[in-house]
C-alpha positions in Angstrom: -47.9 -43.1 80.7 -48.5 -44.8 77.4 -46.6 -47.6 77.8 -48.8 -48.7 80.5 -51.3 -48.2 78.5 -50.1 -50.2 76.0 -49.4 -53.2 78.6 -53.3 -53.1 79.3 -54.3 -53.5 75.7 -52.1 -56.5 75.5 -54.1 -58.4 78.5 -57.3 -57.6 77.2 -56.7 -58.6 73.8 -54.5 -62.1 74.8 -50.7 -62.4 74.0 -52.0 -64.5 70.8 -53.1 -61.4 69.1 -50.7 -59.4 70.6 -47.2 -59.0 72.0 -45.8 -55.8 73.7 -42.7 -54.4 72.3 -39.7 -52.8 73.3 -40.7 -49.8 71.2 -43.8 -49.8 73.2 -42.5 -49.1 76.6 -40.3 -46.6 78.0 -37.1 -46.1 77.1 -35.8 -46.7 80.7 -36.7 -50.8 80.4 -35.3 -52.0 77.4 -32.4 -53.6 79.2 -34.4 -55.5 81.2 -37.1 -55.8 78.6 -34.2 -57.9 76.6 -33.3 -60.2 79.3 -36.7 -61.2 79.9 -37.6 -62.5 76.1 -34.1 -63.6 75.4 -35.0 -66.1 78.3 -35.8 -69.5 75.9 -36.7 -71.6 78.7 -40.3 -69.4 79.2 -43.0 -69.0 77.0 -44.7 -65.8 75.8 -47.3 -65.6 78.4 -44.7 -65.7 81.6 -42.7 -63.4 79.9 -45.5 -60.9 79.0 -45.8 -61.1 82.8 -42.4 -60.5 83.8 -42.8 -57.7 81.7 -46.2 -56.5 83.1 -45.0 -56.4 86.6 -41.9 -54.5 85.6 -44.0 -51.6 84.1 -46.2 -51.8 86.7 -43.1 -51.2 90.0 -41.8 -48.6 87.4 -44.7 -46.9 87.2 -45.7 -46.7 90.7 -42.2 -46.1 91.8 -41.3 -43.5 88.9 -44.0 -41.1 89.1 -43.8 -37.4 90.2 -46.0 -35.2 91.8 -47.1 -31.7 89.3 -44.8 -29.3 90.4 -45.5 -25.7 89.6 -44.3 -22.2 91.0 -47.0 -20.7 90.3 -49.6 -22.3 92.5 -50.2 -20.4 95.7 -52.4 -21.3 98.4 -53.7 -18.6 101.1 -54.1 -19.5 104.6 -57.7 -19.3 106.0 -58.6 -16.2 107.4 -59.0 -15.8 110.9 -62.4 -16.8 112.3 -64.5 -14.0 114.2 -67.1 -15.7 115.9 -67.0 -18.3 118.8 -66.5 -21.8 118.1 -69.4 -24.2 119.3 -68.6 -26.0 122.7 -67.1 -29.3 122.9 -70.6 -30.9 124.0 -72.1 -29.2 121.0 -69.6 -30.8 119.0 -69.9 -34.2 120.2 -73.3 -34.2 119.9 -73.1 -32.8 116.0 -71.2 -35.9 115.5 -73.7 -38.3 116.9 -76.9 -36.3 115.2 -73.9 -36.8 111.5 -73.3 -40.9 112.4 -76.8 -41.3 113.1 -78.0 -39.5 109.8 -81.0 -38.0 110.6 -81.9 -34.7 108.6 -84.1 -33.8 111.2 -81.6 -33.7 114.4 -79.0 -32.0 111.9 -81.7 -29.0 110.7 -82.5 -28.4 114.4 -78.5 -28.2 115.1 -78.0 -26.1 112.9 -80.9 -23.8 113.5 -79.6 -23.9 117.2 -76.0 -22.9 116.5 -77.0 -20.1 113.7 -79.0 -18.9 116.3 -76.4 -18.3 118.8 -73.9 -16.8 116.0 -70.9 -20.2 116.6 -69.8 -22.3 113.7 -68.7 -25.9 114.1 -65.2 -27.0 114.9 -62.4 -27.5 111.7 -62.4 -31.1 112.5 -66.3 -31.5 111.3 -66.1 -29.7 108.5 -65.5 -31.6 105.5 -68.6 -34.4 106.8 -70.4 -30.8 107.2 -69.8 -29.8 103.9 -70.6 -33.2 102.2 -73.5 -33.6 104.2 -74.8 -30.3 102.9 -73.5 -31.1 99.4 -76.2 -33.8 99.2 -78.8 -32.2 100.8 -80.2 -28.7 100.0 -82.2 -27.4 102.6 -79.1 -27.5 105.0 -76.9 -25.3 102.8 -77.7 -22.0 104.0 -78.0 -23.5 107.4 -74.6 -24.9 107.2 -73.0 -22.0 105.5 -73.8 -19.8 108.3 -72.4 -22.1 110.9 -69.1 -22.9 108.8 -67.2 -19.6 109.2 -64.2 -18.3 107.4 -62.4 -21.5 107.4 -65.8 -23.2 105.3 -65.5 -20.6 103.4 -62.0 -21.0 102.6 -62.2 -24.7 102.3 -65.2 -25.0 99.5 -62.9 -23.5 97.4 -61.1 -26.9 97.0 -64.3 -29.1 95.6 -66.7 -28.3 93.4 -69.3 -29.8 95.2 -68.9 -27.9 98.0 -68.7 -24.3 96.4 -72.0 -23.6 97.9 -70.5 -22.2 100.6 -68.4 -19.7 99.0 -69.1 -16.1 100.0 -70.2 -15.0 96.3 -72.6 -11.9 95.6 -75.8 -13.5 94.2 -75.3 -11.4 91.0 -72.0 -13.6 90.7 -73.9 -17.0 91.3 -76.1 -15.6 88.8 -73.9 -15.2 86.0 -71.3 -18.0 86.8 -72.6 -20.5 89.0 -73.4 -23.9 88.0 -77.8 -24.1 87.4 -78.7 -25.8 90.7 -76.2 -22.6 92.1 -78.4 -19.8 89.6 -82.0 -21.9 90.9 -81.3 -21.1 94.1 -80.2 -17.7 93.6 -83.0 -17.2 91.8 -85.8 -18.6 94.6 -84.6 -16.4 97.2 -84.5 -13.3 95.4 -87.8 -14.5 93.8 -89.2 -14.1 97.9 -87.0 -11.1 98.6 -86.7 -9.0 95.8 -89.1 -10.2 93.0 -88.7 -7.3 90.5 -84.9 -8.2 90.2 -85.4 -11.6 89.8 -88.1 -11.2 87.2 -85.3 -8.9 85.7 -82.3 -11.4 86.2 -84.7 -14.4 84.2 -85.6 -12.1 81.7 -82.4 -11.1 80.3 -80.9 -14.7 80.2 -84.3 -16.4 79.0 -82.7 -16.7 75.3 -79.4 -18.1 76.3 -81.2 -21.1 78.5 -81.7 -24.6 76.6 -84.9 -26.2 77.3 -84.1 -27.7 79.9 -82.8 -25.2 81.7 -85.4 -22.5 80.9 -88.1 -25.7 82.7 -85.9 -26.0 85.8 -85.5 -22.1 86.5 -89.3 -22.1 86.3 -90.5 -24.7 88.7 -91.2 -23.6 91.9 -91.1 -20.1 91.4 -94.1 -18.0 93.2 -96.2 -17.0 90.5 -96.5 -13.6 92.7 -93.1 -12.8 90.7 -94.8 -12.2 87.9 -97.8 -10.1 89.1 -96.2 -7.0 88.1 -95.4 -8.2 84.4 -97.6 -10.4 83.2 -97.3 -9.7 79.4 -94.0 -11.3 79.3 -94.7 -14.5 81.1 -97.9 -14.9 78.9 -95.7 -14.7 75.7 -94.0 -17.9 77.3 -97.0 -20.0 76.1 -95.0 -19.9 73.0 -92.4 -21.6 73.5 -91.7 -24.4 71.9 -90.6 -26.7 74.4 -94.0 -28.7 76.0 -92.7 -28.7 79.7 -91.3 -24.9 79.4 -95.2 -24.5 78.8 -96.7 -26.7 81.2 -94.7 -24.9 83.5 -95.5 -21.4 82.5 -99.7 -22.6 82.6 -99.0 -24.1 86.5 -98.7 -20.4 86.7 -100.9 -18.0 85.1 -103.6 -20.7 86.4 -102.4 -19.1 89.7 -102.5 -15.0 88.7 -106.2 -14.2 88.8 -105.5 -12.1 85.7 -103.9 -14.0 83.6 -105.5 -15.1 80.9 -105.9 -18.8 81.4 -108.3 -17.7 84.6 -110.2 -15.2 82.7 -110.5 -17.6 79.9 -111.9 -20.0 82.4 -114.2 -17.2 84.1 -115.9 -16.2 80.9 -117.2 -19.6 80.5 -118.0 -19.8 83.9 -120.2 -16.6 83.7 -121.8 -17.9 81.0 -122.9 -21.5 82.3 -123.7 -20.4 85.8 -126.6 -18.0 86.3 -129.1 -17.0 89.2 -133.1 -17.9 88.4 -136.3 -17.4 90.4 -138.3 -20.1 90.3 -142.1 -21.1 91.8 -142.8 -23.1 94.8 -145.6 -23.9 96.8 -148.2 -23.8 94.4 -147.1 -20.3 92.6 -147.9 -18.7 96.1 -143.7 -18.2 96.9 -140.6 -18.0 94.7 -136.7 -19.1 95.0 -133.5 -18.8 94.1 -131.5 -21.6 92.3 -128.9 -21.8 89.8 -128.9 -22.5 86.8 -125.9 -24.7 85.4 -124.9 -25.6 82.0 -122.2 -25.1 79.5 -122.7 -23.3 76.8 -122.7 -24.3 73.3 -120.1 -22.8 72.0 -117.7 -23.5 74.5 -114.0 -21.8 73.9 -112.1 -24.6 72.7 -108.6 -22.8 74.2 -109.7 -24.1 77.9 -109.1 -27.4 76.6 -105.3 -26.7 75.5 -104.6 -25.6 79.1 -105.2 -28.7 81.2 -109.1 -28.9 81.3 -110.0 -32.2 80.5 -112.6 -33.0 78.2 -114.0 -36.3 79.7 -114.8 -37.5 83.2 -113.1 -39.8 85.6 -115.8 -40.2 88.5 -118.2 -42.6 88.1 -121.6 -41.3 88.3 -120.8 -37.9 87.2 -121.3 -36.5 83.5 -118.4 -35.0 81.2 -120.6 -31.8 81.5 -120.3 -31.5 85.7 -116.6 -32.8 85.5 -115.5 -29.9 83.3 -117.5 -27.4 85.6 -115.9 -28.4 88.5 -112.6 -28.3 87.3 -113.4 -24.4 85.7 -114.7 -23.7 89.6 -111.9 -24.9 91.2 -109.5 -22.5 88.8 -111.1 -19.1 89.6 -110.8 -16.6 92.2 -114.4 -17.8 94.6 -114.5 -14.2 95.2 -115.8 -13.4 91.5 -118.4 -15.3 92.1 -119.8 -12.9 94.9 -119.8 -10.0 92.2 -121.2 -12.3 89.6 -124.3 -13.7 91.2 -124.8 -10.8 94.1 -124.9 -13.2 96.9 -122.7 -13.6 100.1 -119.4 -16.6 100.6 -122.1 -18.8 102.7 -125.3 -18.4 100.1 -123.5 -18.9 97.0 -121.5 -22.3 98.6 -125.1 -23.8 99.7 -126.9 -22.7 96.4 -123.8 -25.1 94.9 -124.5 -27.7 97.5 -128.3 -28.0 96.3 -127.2 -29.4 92.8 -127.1 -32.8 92.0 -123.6 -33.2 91.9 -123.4 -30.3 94.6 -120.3 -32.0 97.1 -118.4 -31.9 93.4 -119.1 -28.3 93.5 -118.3 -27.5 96.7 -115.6 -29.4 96.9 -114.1 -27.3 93.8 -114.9 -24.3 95.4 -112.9 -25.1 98.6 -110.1 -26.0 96.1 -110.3 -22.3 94.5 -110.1 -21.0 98.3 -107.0 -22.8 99.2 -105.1 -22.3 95.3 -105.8 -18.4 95.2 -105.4 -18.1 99.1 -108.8 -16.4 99.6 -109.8 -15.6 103.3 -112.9 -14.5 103.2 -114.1 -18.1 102.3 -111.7 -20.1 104.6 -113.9 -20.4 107.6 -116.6 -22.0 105.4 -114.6 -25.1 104.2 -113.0 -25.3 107.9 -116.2 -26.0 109.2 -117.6 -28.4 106.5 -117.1 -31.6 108.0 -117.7 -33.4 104.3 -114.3 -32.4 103.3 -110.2 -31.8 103.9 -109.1 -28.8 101.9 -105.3 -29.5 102.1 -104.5 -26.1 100.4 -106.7 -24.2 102.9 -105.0 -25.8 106.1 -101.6 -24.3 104.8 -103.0 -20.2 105.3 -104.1 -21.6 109.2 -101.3 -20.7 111.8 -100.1 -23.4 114.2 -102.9 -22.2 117.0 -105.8 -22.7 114.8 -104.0 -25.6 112.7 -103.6 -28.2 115.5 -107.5 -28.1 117.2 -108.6 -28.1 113.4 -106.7 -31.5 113.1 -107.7 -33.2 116.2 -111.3 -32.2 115.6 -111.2 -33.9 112.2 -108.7 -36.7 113.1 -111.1 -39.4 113.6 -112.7 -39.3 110.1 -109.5 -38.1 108.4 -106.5 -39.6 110.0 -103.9 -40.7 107.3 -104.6 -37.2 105.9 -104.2 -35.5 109.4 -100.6 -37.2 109.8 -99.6 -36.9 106.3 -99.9 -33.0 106.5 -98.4 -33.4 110.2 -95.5 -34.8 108.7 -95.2 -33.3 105.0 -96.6 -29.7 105.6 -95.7 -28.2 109.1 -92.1 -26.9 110.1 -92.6 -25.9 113.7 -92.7 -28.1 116.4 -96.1 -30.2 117.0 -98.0 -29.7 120.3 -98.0 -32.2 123.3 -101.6 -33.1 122.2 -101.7 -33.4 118.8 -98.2 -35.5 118.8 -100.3 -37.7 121.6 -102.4 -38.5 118.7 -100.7 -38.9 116.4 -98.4 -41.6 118.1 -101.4 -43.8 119.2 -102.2 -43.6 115.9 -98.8 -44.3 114.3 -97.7 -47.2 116.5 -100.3 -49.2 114.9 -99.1 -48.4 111.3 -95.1 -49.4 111.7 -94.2 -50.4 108.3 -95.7 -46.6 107.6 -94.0 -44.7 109.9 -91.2 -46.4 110.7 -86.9 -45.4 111.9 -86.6 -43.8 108.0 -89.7 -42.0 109.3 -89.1 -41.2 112.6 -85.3 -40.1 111.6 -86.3 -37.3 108.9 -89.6 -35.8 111.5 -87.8 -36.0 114.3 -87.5 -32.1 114.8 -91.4 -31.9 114.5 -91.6 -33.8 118.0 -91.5 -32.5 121.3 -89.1 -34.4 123.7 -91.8 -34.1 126.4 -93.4 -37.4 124.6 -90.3 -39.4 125.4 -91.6 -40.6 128.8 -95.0 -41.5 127.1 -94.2 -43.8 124.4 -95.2 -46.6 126.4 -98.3 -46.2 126.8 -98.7 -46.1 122.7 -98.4 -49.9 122.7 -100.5 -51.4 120.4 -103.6 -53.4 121.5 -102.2 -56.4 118.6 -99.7 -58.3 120.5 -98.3 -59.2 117.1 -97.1 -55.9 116.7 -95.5 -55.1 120.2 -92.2 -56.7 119.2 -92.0 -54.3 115.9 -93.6 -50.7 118.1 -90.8 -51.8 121.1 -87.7 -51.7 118.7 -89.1 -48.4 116.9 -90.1 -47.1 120.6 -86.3 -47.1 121.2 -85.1 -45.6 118.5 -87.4 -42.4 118.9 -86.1 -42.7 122.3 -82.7 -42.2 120.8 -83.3 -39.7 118.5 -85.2 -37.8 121.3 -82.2 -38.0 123.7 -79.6 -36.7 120.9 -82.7 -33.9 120.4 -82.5 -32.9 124.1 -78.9 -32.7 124.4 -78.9 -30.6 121.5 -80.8 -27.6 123.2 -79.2 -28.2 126.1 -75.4 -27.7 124.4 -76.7 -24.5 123.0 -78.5 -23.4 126.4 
């Protein structure tokens, strides 16, 4: 409608400048449009009014709905699984009022589970829920049935849900559609997704070529290393920093070798006297050589550094360590996991070295060194805890939970995905009660599913010993009372 238009431009630019015309508006209004200015007893402002709020009830009253014969719309299919039961429901809607992603993972784990998908009524907060959120997706789309299915079709946001081959997604869908494609079959099938990348590669922008990169397992590329290699090329900066996050994970790319040769060169084994001539041992011998391949440098190594205390020299040998296999190390200076981390440990800067060396463990996933970093009570190898399984995880924590407590919880909360034992959540709560602007409701909301309900009849004993903190620990005690309860009828609605 022009002529509303028109009307608009008028107000914004003042009647002074502008008057609206009878050639301006619709035909339909030009009888009344010539009563109201050949009206002498108001001026041009009322009657640019008058004739404002006639366009405006003719527009809202005049207006048709599209009407086509063309458009036809299919009745969802029939659904063949079970529909959740009504307590299920209800509590779906609490866990979606209350907005806590961890209640609605755990409900939706439950209800895949047992093969039911939610009621019709939920479904459009199910869908927009998921539509902001990406780890519920596949999650919801299992629990959203035919009708889900069906009804994605009708936003774009929500298309997610609909039951497309991944080739499809691949070709058609929208890039956070093809990145997700592409990260499953990346775990499933990495030969075809290494396939799928490579014949698109030249048809992605920068930005897109960055984004289909980033967290994919470098393992993907095992197979065909040649091609990712010739990625270093590229001209886009991040597309590169993206494709050296990892080859410096592929043991034989060659970033690591790069790094390795240096390595072999500025590390070496030498017998040396002792005790007056009369016995001999082993040390190393440490020191870059002199002409050092500059290309190491281009890759992330930094030149200079950023300890105090410790020379540019030591600070570009640990970072080398820490980006090679440790296990090349065994062939390189014939000595075993255990001899070759304390000959390390005798060098001045020898907790820089080892700690490097523990880095290496946990980046390249090396076993046969784990147990020596797990029982080094000088450091917390993040990386390393990740290969532990939940039974050797947990004691390893409370062991080292005195000395390393904000890193103990921080890989509670940021690493684990299976529930936390009775003991190790006892811990943790005495701990985080003290720390409330920390862990807080946001906190306690988003975790909750890591938290056995067991702990529920406990919490008051995690009171803090600061009486100036009771007030903010008994409102927060609550809430993880709360979120505990809707936790509990959860299992039980699926029991």
């Amino acid at each position: 409608m022009q002529f509303w238009t028109n009307i608009v431009q008028t107000a914004l630019l003042g009647t002074d400048k502008k008057q609206v015309s009878a050639d301006e508006l619709t035909e339909d209004l030009n009888t009344a449009y010539t009563i109201i200015h050949s009206n002498t007893t108001t001026d041009k402002e009322d009657k640019f009014l008058q004739t404002a709020a006639l366009a405006f009830n003719y527009r809202q009253s005049g207006a048709q709905p599209l009407q086509t014969t063309q458009a036809v719309m299919e009745a969802a299919p029939a659904e063949t699984q079970a529909y959740c039961s009504p307590a299920a429901q209800q509590v779906l809607l609490d866990i979606l009022a209350e907005d806590s992603a961890g209640l609605l993972n755990r409900w939706l784990e439950l209800c895949a589970a047992k093969q039911q998908i939610v009621q019709p009524a939920v479904l459009p907060a199910l869908l927009n829920e998921a539509a902001q959120h990406n780890t519920f997706r596949p999650l919801a789309a299992a629990c959203m049935g035919n009708r889900g299915k069906w009804l994605s079709r009708f936003n774009p946001s929500w298309q997610f849900a609909a039951d497309k081959p991944d080739e499809d997604l691949w070709q058609t869908g929208t890039p956070e559609q093809r990145k997700r494609v592409l990260l499953r079959l990346a775990h499933t099938d990495p030969a075809t997704a290494r396939s799928w990348l490579q014949e698109t590669w030249t048809q992605e922008n920068a930005a897109g070529r960055t984004e289909l990169l980033k967290g994919l397992p470098p393992e993907m590329f095992a197979d065909d290393l040649t091609w990712l290699e010739g990625l270093q090329q590229d001209k886009s900066i991040k597309v590169k920093e993206e494709v050296q996050h990892l080859l410096k994970q592929l043991p034989a790319s060659s970033v690591v070798q790069q790094y390795w040769e240096v390595l072999q060169q500025a590390v070496t084994l030498k017998k040396e006297k002792a005790l007056l001539g009369l016995s001999s041992k082993t040390v190393l011998y440490i020191q870059l050589p002199e002409n050092i391949d500059e290309r190491i440098f281009k890759t992330g190594i930094e030149k200079t550094s950023s300890q105090k205390g410790v020379s540019d020299e030591d600070m570009i040998l640990s970072r080398l360590i820490s980006a090679v296999p440790p296990h090349l190390w065994e062939a390189h200076l014939q000595e075993t996991p255990a001899n070759i981390k304390a000959l390390f440990q005798k060098e001045k800067v020898g907790a820089l070295f080892v700690n490097a060396l523990g880095l290496a463990t946990g980046r390249f996933k090396n076993s046969s060194w784990t147990a020596l970093f797990l029982d080094d009570e000088q450091g917390f190898y993040h990386d390393i805890l990740r290969l532990l399984p939940k039974k050797e995880l947990e004691p390893f924590l409370l062991k080292r939970f005195a000395k390393y407590a904000d890193l103990a919880m921080r890989f509670l909360a940021e690493e684990t995905t299976e529930e936390w034992g009775l003991e190790i959540t006892r811990t943790f709560m005495q701990h985080a009660s003290r720390d409330a602007y920390r862990y807080n409701r946001a906190f306690y909301k988003a975790h909750i599913h890591l938290i056995p309900v067991h702990i529920a009849g406990e919490l008051n004993k995690y009171v803090p010993k600061e009486e100036y903190l009771h007030g903010t620990w008994a409102g927060i005690s609550d809430y993880i009372q709360k979120l505990l309860s809707l936790k509990t009828q959860t299992i039980k609605a699926f029991q």
